[in-house]
Structure formats: structure tokens, C-alpha cells
VMD Tcl script that builds the backbone (N, CA, C; Angstrom):
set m [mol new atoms 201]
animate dup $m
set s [atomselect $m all]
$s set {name element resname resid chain x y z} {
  {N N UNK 1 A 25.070 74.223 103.303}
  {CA C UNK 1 A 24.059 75.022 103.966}
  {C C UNK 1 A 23.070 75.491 102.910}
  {N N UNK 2 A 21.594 75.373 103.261}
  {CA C UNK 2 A 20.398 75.740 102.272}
  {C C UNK 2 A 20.083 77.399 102.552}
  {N N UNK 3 A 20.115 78.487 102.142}
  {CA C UNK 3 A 19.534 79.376 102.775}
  {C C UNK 3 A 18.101 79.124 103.003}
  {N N UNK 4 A 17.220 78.365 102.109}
  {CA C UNK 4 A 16.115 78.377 102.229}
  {C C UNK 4 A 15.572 77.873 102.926}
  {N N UNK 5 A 16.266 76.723 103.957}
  {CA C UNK 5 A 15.909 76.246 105.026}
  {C C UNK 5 A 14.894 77.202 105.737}
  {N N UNK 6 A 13.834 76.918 106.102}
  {CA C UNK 6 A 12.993 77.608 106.512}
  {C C UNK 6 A 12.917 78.170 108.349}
  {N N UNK 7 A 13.913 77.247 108.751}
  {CA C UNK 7 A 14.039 77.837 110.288}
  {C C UNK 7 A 15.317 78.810 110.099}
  {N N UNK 8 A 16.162 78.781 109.427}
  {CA C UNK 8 A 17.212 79.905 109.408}
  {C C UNK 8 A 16.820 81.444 108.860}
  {N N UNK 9 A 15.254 81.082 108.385}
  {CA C UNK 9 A 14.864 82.675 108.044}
  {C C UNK 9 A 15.996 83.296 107.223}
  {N N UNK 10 A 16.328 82.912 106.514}
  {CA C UNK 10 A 17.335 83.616 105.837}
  {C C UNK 10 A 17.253 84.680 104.414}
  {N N UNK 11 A 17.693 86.005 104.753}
  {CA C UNK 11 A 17.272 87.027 103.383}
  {C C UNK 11 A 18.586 87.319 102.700}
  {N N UNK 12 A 18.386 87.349 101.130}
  {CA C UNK 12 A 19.617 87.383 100.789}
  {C C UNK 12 A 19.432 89.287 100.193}
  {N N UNK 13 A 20.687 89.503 100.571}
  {CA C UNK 13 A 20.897 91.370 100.173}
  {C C UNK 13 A 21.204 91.130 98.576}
  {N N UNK 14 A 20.568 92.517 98.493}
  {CA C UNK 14 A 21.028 92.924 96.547}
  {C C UNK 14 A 22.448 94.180 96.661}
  {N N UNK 15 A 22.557 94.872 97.672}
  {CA C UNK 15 A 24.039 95.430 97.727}
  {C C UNK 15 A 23.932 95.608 99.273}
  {N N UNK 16 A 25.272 94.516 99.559}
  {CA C UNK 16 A 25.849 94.983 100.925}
  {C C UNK 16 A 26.676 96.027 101.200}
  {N N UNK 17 A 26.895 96.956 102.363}
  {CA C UNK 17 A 27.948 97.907 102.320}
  {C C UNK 17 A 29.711 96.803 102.243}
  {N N UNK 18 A 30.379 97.673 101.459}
  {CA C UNK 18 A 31.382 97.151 100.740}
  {C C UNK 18 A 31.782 95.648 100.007}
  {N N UNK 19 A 30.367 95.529 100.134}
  {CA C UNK 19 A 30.295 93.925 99.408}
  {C C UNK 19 A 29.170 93.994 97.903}
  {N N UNK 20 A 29.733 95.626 97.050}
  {CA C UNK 20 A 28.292 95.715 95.920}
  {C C UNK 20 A 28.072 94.669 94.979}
  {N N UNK 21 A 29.000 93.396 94.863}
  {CA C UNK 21 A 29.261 92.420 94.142}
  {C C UNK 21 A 28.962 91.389 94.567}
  {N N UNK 22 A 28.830 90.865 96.046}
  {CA C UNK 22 A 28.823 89.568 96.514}
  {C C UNK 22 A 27.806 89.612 97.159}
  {N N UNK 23 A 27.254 88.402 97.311}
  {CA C UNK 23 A 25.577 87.916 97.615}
  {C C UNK 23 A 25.752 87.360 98.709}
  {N N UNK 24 A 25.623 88.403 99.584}
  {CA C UNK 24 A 25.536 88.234 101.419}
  {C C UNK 24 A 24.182 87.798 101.691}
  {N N UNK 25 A 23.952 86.928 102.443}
  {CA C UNK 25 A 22.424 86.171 103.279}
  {C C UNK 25 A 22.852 86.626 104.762}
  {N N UNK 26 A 21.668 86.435 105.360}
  {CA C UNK 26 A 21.727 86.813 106.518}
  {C C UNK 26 A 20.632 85.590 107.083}
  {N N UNK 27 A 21.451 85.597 108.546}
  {CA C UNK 27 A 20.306 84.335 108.578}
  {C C UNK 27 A 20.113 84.398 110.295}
  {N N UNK 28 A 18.650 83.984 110.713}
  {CA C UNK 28 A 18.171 83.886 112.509}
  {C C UNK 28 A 18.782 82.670 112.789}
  {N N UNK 29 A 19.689 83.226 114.219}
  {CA C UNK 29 A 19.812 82.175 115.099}
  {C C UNK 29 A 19.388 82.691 116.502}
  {N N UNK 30 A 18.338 81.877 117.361}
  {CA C UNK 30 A 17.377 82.075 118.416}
  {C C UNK 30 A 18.498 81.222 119.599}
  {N N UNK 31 A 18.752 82.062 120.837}
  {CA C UNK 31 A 19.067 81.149 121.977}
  {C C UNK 31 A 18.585 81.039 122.414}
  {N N UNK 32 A 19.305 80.276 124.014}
  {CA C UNK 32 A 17.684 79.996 124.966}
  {C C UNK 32 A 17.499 81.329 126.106}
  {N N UNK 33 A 17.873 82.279 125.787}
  {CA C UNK 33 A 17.534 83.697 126.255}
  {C C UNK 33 A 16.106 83.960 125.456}
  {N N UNK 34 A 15.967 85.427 125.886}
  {CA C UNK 34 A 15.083 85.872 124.790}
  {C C UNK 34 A 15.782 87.070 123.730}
  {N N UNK 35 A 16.493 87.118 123.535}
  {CA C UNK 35 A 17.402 87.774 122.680}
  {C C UNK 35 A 17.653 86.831 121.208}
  {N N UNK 36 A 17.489 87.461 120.324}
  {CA C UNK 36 A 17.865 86.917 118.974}
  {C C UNK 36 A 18.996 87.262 118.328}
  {N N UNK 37 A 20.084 86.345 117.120}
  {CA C UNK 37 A 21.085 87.038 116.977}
  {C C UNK 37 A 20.790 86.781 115.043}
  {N N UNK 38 A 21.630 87.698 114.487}
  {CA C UNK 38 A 21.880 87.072 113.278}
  {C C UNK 38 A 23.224 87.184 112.320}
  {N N UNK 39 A 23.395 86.092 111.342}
  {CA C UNK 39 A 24.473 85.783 110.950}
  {C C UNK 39 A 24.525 86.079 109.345}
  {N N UNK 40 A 25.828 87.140 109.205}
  {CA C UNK 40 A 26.017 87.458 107.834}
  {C C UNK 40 A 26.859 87.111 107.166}
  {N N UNK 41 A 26.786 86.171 106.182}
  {CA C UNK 41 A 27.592 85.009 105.763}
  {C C UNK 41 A 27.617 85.369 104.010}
  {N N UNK 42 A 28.223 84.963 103.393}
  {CA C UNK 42 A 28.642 84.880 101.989}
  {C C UNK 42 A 28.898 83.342 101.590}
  {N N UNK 43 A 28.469 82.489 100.221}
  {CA C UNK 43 A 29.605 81.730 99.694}
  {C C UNK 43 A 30.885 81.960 99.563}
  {N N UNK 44 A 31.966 81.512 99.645}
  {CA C UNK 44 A 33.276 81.696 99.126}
  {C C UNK 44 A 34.486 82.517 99.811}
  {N N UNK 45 A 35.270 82.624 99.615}
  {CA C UNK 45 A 35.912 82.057 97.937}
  {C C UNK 45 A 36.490 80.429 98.628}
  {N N UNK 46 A 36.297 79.955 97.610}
  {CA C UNK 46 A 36.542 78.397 97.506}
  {C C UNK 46 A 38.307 78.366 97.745}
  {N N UNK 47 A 38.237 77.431 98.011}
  {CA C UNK 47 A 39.762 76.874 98.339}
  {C C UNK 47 A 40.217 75.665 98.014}
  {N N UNK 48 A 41.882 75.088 97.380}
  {CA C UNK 48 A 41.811 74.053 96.802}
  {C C UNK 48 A 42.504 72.956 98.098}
  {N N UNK 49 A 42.564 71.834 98.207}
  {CA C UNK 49 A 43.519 70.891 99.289}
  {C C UNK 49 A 44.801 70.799 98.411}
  {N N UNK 50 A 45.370 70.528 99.202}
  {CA C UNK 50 A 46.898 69.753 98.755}
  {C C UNK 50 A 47.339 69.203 97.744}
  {N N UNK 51 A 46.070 68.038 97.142}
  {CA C UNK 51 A 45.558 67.857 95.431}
  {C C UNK 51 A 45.153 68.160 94.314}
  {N N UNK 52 A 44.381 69.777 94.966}
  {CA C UNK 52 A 43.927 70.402 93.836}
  {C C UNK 52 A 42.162 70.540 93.800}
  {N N UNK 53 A 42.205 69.538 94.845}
  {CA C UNK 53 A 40.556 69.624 94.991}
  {C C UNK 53 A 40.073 70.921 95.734}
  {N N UNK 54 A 39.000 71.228 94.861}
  {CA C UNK 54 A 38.427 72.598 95.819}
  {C C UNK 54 A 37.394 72.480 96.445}
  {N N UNK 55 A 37.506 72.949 97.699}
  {CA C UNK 55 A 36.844 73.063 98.684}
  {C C UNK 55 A 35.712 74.151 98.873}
  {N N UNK 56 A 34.609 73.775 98.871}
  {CA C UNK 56 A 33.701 75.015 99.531}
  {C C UNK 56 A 33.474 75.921 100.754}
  {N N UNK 57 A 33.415 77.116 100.765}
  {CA C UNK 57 A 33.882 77.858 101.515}
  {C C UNK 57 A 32.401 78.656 101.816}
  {N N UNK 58 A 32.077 78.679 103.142}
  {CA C UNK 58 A 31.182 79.783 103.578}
  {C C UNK 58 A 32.102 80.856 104.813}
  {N N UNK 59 A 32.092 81.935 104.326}
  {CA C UNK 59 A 32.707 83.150 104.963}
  {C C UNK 59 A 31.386 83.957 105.839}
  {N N UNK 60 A 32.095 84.272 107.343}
  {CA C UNK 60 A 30.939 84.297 108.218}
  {C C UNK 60 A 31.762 85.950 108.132}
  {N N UNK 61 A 30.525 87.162 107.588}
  {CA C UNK 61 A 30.641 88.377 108.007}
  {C C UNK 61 A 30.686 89.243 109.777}
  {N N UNK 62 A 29.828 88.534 109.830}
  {CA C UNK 62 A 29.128 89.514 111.207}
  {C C UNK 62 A 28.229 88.424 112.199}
  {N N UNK 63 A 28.474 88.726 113.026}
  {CA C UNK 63 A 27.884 87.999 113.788}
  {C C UNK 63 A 27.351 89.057 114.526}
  {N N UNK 64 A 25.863 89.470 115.048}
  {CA C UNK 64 A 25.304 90.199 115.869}
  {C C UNK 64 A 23.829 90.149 116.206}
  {N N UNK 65 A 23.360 91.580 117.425}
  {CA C UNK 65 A 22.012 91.195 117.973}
  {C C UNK 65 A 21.013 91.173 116.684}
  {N N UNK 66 A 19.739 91.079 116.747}
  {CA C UNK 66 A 18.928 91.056 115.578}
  {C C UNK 66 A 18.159 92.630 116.148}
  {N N UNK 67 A 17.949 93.487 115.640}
  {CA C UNK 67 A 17.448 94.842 116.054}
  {C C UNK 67 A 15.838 94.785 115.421}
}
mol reanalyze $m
mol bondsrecalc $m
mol representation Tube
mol addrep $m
């Protein structure tokens, strides 16, 4: 996932509440209502498979209306 993708509108925070360390984005997702929602997501933490290979990990915070 790009944050910079330009239709995901996405802003990245400099301190989230209880996250003063980790680099939360937030990003628009539009339905076919007229209501908007948005999604607060983090990289990580990575995870390894069965082999040892590690896997990339996006962790979805919050999911809610856009105010």
C-alpha cells in the first residue's frame, strides 16, 4: 500500500494518542452513500512464516465516520 496514492488522501500523524512512537496514516474511503469513512492504519509489526521469511504487516487502527 502507497500512502501517497493520491485517491486515498492519506495524512500521516506526528503523535497519535497512545501511539507517541508509531507513524499512524489515516486514509479516505468514499461509499456509494454520501457519507465518508476513514481508516487508521500503521506499518507493522512484521511477522515471520514457518521459514523464517518475514512478512509485511499493515495493522488497521480504527475504522470510522470522517467528521
Amino acid at each position: 500500500m502507497d500512502p501517497r496514492y493520491p485517491g486515498l488522501r492519506s495524512h500521516q500523524y506526528e503523535n497519535f494518542p497512545n501511539l507517541p512512537n508509531g507513524k499512524v496514516w489515516d486514509s479516505y474511503v468514499e461509499n456509494q452513500t454520501a457519507s465518508a469513512w476513514r481508516v487508521y492504519w500503521m506499518y507493522g509489526p512484521n511477522e515471520k512464516d514457518e521459514k523464517g521469511v518475514e512478512i509485511a504487516v499493515i495493522t488497521v487502527l480504527l475504522i470510522g465516520p470522517h467528521l
